[in-house]
N, C-alpha and C positions, 0 to 999 in steps of 0.2 A: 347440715349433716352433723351428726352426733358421735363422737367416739365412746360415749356410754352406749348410745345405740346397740353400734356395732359390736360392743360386749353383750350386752342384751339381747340382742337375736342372736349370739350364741349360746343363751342361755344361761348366761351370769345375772346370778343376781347383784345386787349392790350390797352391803350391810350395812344397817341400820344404826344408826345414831353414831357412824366414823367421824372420827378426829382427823380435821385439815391436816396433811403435813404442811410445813413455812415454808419449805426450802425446795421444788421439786425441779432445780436445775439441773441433778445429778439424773432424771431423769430425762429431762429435757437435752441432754448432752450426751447422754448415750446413743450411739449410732444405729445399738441393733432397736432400742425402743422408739425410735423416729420412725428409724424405715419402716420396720411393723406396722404401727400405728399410721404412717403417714397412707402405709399401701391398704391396708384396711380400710381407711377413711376414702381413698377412691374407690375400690371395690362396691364400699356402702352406696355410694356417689352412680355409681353406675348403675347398681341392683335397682337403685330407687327410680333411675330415669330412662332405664330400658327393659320394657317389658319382654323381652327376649332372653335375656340373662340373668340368673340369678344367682345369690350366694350359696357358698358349700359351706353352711351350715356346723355339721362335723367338723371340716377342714377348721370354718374359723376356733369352733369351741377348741380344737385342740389345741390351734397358734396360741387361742387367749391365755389358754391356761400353762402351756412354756412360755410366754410371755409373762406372764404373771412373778412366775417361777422366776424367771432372768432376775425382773426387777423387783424381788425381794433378796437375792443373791448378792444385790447393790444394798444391801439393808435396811429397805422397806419394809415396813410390815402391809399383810394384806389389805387392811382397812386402810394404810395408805396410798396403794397402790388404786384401791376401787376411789376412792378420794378424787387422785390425778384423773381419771380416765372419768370421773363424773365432773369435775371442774370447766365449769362455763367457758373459763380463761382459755382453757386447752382447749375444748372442741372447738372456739372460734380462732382458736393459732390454727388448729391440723385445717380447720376450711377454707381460712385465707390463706394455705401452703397448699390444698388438695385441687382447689377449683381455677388459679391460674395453670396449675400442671397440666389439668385434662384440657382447659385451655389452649396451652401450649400443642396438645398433643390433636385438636382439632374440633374439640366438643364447643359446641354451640350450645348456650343456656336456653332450654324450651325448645331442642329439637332433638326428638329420642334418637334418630337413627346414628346421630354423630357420636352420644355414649355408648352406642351400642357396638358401633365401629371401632370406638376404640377400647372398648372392654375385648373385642374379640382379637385385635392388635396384642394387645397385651395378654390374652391369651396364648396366641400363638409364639409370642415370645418367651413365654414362663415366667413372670414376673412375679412378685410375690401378690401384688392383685390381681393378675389375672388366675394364678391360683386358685383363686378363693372366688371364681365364679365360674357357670356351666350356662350352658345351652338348654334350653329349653327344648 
């Protein structure tokens, strides 16, 4: 799973020729930028493996983009921000924190019906991924 992805099906583009930020701890240690991202990244997770459910598209473009907004407020700049969120480093931190979650929560790798269960779990809870997906 991809946290560019998941900016991407929202309809973000990347830009083109950004400059790495060094330092994207201040990122990475922000609360409200984890949970975001963390909860997006299962959403993505779920959309991908249960053909029953799928993302809310709008919903996420808007999170992305006050999300965006948050962490340029931490003094990012844009191109930094699509940087983090395109960084190999980060989408493989958010899937090795996204995939024992759903794990935990009873998702079976390779069996739709168990993401699907718990996408609709977390639906019915209001979480911020379940949010960001609908019923088919």
């Amino acid at each position: 799973m991809s946290i560019r992805t998941v900016f991407l099906a929202a309809g973000l583009s990347l830009a083109a020729g950004v400059a790495q930020a060094t330092d994207y701890d201040p990122l990475r240690k922000d609360a409200r930028m984890h949970s975001e991202l963390l909860g997006a990244s299962v959403a993505y997770l779920i959309d991908e493996n249960c053909d029953a459910l799928k993302l809310r598209k709008l919903r996420l473009l808007n999170k992305a983009f006050s999300l965006r907004k948050h962490a340029m407020s931490l003094g990012f700049s844009h191109g930094e921000v699509m940087a983090y969120v395109d960084s190999e480093t980060e989408q493989d931190r958010f899937r090795a924190i996204a995939e024992p979650l759903l794990a935990s929560k009873g998702v079976v790798a390779g069996q739709e019906e168990t993401y699907c269960t718990v996408g609709r779990a977390e639906m019915e809870k209001g979480t911020f991924a379940g949010s960001l997906l609908y019923e088919r």
